[in-house]
LOFI-638707 format. One record per residue: z, x, y of N, C-alpha, C in turn. Coordinates in Angstrom, 1 decimal, decimal comma, m for minus. Example, Ala and Ser with C-alpha at 12.3 -4.5 7.8 and 13.67 -1.06 7.14 Angstrom:
2
<rec n_c3="7,8" n_c1="13,2" n_c2="m5,7" ca_c3="7,8" ca_c1="12,3" ca_c2="m4,5" c_c3="7,8" c_c1="13,2" c_c2="m3,3"/>
<rec n_c3="7,1" n_c1="12,8" n_c2="m2,2" ca_c3="7,1" ca_c1="13,7" ca_c2="m1,1" c_c3="7,9" c_c1="12,9" c_c2="0,0"/>
***
This chain:
98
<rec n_c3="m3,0" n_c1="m21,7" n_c2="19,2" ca_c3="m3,7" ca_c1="m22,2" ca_c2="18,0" c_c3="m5,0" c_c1="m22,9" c_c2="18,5"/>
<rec n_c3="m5,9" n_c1="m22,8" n_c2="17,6" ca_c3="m7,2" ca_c1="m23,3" ca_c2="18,1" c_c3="m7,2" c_c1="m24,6" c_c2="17,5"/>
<rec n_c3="m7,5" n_c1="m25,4" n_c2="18,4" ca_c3="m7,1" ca_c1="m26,8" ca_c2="18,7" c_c3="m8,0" c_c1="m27,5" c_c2="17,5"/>
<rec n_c3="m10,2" n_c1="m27,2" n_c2="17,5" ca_c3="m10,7" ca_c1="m27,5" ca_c2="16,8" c_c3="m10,6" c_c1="m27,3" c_c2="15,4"/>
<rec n_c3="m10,1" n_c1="m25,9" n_c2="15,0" ca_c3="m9,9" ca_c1="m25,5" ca_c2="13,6" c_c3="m8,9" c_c1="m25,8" c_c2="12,9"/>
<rec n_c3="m7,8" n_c1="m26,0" n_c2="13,7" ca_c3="m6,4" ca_c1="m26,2" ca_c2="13,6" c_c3="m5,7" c_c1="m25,2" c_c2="12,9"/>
<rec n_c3="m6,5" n_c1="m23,3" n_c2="13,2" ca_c3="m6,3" ca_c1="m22,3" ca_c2="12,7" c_c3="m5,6" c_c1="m22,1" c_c2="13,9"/>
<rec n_c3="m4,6" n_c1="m21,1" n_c2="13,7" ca_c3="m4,0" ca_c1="m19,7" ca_c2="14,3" c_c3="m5,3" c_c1="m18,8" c_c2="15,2"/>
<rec n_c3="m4,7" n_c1="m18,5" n_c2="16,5" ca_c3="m5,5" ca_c1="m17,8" ca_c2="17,6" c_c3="m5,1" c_c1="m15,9" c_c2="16,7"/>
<rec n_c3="m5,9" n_c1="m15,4" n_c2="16,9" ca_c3="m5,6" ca_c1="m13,6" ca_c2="16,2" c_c3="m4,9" c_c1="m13,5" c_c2="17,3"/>
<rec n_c3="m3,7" n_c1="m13,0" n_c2="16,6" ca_c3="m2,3" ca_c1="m12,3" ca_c2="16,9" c_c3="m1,1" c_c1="m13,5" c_c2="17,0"/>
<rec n_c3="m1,4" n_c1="m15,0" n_c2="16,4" ca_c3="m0,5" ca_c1="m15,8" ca_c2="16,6" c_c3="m0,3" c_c1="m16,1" c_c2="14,9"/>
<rec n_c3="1,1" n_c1="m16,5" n_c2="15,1" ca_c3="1,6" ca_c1="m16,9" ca_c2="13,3" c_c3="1,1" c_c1="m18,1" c_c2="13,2"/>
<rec n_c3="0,7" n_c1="m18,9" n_c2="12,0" ca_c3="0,5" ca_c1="m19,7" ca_c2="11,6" c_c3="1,6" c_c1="m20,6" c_c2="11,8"/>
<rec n_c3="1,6" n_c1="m22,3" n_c2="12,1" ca_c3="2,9" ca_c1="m22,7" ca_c2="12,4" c_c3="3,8" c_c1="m23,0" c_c2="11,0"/>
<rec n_c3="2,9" n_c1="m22,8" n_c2="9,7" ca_c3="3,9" ca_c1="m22,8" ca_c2="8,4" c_c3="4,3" c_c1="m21,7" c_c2="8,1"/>
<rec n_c3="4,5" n_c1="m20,9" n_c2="8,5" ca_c3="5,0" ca_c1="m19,4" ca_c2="8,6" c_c3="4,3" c_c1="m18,8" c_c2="7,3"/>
<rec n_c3="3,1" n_c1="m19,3" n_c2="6,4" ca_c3="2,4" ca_c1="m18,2" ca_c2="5,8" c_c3="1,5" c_c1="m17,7" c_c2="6,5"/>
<rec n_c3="1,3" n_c1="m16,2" n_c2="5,9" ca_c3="0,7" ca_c1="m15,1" ca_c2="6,3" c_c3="m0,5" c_c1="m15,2" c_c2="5,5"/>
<rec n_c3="m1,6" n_c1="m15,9" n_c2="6,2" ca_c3="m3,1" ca_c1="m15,9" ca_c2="5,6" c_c3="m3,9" c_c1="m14,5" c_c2="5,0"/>
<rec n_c3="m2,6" n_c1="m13,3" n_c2="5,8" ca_c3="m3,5" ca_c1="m12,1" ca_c2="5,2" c_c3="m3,1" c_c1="m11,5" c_c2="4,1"/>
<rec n_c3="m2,0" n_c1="m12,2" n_c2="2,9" ca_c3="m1,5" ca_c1="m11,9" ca_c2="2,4" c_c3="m2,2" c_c1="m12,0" c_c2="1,3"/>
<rec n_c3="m2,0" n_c1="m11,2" n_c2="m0,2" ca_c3="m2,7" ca_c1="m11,3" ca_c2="m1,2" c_c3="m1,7" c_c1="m12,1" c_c2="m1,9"/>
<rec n_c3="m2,9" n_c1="m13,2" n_c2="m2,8" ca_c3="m2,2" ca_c1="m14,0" ca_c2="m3,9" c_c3="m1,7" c_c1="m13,7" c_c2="m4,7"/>
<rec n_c3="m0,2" n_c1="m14,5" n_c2="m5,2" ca_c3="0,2" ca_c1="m13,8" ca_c2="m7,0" c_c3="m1,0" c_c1="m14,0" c_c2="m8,2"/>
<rec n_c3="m1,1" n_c1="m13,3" n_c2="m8,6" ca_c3="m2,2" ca_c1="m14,3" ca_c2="m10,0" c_c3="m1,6" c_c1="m15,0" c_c2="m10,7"/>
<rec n_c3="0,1" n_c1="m14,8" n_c2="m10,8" ca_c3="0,2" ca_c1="m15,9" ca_c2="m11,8" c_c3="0,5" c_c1="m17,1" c_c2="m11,1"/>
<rec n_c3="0,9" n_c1="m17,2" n_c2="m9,7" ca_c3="1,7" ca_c1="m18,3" ca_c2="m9,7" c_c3="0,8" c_c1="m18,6" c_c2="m8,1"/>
<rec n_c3="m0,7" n_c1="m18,1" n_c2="m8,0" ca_c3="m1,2" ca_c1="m18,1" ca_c2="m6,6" c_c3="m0,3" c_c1="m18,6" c_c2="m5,4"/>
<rec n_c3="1,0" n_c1="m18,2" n_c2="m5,2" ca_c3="2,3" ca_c1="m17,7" ca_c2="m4,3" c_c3="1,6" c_c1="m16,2" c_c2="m3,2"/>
<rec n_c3="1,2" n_c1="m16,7" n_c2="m1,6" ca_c3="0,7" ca_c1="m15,2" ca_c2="m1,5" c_c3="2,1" c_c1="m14,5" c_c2="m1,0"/>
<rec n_c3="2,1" n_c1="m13,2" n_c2="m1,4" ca_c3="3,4" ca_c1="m11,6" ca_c2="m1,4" c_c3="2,6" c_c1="m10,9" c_c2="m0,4"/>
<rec n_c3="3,0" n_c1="m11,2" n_c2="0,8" ca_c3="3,2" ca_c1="m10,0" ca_c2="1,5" c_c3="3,4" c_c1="m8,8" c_c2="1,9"/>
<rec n_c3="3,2" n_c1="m7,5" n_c2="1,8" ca_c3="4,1" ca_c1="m6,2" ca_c2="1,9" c_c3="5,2" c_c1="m6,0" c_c2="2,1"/>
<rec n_c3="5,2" n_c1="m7,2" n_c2="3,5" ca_c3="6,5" ca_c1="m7,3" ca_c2="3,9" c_c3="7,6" c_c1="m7,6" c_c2="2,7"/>
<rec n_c3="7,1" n_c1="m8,5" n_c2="1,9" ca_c3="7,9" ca_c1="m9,0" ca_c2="1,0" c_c3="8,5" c_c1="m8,1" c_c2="0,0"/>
<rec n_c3="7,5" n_c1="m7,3" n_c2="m0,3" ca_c3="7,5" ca_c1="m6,4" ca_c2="m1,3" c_c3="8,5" c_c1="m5,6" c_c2="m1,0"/>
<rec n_c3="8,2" n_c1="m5,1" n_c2="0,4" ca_c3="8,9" ca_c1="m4,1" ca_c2="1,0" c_c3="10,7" c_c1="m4,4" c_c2="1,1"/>
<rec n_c3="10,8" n_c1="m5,5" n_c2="1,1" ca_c3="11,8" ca_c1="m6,4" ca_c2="1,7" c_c3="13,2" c_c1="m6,1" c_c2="0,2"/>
<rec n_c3="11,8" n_c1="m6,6" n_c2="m0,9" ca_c3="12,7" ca_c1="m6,7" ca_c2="m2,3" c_c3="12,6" c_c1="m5,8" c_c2="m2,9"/>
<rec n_c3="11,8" n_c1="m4,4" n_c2="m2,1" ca_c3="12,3" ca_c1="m3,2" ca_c2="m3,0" c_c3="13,7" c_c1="m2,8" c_c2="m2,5"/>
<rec n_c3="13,7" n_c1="m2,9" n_c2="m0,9" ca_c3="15,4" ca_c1="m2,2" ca_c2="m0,4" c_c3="16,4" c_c1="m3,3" c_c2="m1,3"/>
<rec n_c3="16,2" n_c1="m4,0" n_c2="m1,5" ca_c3="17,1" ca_c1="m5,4" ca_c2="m2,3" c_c3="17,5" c_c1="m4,8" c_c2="m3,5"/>
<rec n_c3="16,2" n_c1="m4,5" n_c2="m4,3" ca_c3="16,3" ca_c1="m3,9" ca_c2="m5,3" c_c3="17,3" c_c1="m2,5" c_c2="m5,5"/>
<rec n_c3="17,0" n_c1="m1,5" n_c2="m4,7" ca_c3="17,5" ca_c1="m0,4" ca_c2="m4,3" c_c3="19,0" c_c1="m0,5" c_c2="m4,2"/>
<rec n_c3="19,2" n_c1="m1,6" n_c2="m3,2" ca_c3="21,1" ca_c1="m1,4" ca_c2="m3,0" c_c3="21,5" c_c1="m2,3" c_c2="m4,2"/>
<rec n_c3="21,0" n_c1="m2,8" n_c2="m4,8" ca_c3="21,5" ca_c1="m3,7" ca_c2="m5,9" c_c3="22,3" c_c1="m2,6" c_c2="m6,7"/>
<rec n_c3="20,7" n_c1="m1,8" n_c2="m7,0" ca_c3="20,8" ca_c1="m0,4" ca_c2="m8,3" c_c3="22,3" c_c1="0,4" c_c2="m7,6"/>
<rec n_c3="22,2" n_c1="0,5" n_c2="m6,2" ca_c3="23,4" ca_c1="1,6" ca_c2="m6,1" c_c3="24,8" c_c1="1,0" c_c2="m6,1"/>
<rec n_c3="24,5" n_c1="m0,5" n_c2="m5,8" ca_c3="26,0" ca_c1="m0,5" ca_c2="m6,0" c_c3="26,2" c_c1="m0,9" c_c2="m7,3"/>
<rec n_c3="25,2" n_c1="m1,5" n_c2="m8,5" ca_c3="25,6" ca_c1="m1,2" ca_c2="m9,3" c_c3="26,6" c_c1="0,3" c_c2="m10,3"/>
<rec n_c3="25,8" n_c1="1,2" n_c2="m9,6" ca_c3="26,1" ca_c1="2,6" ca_c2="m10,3" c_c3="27,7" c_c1="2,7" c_c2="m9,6"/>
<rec n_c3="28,0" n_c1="2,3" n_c2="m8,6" ca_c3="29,2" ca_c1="2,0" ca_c2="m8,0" c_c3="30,2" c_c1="1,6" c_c2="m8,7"/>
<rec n_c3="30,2" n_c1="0,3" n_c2="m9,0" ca_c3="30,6" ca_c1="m0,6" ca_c2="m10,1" c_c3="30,9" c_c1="0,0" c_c2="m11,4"/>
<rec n_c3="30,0" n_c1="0,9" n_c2="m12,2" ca_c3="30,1" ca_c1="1,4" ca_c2="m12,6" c_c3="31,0" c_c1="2,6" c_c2="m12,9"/>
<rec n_c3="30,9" n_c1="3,2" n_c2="m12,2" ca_c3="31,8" ca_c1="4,7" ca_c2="m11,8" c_c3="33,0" c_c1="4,0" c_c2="m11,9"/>
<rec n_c3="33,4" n_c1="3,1" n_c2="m10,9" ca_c3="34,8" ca_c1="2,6" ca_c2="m11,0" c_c3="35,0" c_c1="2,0" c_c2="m11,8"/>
<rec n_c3="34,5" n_c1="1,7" n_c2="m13,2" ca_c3="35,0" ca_c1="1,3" ca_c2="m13,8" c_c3="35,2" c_c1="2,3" c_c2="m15,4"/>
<rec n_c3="34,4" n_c1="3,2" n_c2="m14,8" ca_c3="34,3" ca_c1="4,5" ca_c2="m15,7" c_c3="35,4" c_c1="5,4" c_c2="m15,5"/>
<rec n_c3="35,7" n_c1="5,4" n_c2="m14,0" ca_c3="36,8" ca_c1="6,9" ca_c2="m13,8" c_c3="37,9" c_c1="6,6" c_c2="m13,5"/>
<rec n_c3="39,1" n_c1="6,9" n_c2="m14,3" ca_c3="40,5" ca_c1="6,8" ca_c2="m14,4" c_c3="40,9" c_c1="6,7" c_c2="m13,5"/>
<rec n_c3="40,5" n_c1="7,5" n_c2="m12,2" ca_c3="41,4" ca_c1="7,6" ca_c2="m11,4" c_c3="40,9" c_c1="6,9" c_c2="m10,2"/>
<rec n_c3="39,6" n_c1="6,7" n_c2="m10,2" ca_c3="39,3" ca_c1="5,2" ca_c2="m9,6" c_c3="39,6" c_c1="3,8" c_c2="m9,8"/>
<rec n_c3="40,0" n_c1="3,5" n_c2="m11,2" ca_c3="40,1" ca_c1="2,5" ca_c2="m12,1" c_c3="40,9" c_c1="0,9" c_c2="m11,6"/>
<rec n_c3="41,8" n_c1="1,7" n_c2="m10,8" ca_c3="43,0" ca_c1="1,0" ca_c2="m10,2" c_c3="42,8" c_c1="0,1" c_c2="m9,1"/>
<rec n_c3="41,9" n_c1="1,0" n_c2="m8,3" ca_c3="41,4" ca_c1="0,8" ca_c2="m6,8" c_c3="41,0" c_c1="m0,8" c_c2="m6,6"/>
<rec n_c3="40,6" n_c1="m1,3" n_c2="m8,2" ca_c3="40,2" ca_c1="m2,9" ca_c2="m7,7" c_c3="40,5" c_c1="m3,2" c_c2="m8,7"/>
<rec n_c3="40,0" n_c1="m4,8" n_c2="m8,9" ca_c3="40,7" ca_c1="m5,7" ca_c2="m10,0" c_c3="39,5" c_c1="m5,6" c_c2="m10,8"/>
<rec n_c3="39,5" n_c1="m4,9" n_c2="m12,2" ca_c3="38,8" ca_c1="m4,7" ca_c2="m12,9" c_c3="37,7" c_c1="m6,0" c_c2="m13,5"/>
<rec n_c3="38,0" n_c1="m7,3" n_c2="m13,6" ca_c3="37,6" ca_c1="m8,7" ca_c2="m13,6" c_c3="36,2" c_c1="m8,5" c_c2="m12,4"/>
<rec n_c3="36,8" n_c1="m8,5" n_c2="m11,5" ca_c3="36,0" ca_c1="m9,3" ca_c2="m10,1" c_c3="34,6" c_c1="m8,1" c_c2="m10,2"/>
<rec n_c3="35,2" n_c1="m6,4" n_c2="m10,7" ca_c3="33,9" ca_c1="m5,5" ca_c2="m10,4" c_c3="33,0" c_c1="m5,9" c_c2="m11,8"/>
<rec n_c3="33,4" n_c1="m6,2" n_c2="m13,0" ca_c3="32,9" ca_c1="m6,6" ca_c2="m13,9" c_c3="32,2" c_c1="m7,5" c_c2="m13,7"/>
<rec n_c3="32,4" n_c1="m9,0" n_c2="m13,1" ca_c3="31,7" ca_c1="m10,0" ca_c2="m12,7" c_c3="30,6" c_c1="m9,4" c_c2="m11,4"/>
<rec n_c3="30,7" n_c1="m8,7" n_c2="m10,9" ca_c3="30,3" ca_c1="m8,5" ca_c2="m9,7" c_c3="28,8" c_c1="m7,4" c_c2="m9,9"/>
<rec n_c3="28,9" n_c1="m6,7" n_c2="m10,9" ca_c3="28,2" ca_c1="m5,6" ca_c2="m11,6" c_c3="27,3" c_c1="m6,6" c_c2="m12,7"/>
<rec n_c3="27,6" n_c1="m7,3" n_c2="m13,5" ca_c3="26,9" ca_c1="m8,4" ca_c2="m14,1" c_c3="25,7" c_c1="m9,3" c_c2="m13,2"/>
<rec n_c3="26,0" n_c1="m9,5" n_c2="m11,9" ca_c3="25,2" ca_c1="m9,9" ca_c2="m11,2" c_c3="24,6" c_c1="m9,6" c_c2="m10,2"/>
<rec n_c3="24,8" n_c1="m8,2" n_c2="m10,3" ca_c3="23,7" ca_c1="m7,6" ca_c2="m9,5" c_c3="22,9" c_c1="m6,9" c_c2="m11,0"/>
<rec n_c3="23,5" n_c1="m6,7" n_c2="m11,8" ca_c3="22,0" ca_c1="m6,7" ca_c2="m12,9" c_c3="21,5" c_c1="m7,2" c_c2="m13,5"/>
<rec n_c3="21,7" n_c1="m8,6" n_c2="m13,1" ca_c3="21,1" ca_c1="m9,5" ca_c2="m13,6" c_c3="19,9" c_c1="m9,9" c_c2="m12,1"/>
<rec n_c3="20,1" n_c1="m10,0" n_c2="m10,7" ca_c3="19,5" ca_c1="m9,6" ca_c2="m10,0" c_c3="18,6" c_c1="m8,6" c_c2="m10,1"/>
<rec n_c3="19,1" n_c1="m7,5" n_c2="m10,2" ca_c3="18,0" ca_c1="m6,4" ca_c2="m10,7" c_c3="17,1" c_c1="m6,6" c_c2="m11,6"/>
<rec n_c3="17,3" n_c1="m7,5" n_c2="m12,6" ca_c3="16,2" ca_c1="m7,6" ca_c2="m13,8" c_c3="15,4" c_c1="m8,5" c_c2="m13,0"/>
<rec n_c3="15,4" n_c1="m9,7" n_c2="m12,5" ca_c3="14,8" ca_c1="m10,5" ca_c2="m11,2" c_c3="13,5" c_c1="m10,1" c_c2="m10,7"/>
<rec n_c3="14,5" n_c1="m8,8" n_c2="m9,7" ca_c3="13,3" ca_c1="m8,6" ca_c2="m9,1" c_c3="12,6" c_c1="m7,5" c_c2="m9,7"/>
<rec n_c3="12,7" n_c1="m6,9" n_c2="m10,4" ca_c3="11,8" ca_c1="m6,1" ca_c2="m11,5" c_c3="11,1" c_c1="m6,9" c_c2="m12,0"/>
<rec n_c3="11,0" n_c1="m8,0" n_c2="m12,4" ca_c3="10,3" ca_c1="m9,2" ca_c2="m12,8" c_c3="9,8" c_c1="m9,7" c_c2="m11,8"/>
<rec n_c3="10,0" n_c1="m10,0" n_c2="m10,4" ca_c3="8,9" ca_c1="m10,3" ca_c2="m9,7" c_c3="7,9" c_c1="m9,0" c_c2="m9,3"/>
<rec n_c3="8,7" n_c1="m7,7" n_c2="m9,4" ca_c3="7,4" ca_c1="m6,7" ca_c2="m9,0" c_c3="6,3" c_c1="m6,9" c_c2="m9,9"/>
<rec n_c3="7,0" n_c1="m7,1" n_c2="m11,6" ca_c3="5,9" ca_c1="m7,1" ca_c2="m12,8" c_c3="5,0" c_c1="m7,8" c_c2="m12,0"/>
<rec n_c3="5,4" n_c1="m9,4" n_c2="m11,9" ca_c3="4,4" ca_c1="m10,4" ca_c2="m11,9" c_c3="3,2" c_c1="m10,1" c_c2="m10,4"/>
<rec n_c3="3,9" n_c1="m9,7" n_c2="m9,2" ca_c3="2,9" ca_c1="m9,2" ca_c2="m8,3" c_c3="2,1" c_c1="m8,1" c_c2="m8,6"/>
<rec n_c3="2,3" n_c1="m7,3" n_c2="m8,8" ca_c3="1,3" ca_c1="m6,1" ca_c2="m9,6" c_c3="0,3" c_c1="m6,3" c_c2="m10,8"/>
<rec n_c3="0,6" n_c1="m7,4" n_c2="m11,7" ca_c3="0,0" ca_c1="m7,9" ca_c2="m12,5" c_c3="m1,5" c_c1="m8,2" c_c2="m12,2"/>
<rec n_c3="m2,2" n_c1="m7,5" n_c2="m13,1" ca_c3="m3,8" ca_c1="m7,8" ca_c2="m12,9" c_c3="m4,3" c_c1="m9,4" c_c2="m12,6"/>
<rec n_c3="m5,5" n_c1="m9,8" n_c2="m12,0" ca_c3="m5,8" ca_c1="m11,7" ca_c2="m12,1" c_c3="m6,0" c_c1="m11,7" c_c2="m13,2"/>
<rec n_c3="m6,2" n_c1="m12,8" n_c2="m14,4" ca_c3="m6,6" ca_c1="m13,0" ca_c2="m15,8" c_c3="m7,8" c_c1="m13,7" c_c2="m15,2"/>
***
């Protein structure tokens, strides 16, 4: 770290672990990194699949048994309710500045 600036040397992290090269949210000037993005689309992703999981088993007869219908219920509720989340933080990062 450069002692006078009390900036980060190029190629060293900042000691508060933000990433200066990151672009700001506009609504909530929060800066989202790619990494970030990147991070909460796989999030998003396995959320969606094991919802459709949840699903199925609670759809097909002959899977039906396999768990306690309660816990996949409760368990499918909250990963779509996660899902809506971060679909809602993609909104707000992609969102134009006002």
């Amino acid at each position: 770290m450069s002692a006078a600036a009390g900036q980060p040397t190029p190629g060293e992290r900042s000691p508060t672990g933000h990433d200066s090269t990151a672009t700001p949210d506009p609504t909530t000037d929060c800066r989202v990194t790619e990494a970030m993005r990147g991070a909460a689309g796989v999030a998003l992703e396995a959320l969606e699949e094991r919802a459709r999981a949840s699903q199925l088993l609670l759809s097909d007869r002959t899977l039906y048994g396999l768990a306690d219908a309660q816990i996949v219920r409760r368990s499918l509720a909250r990963d779509e309710e996660a899902s809506r989340v971060l679909r809602a933080a993609f909104s707000l990062w992609s969102a134009e500045p006002t």
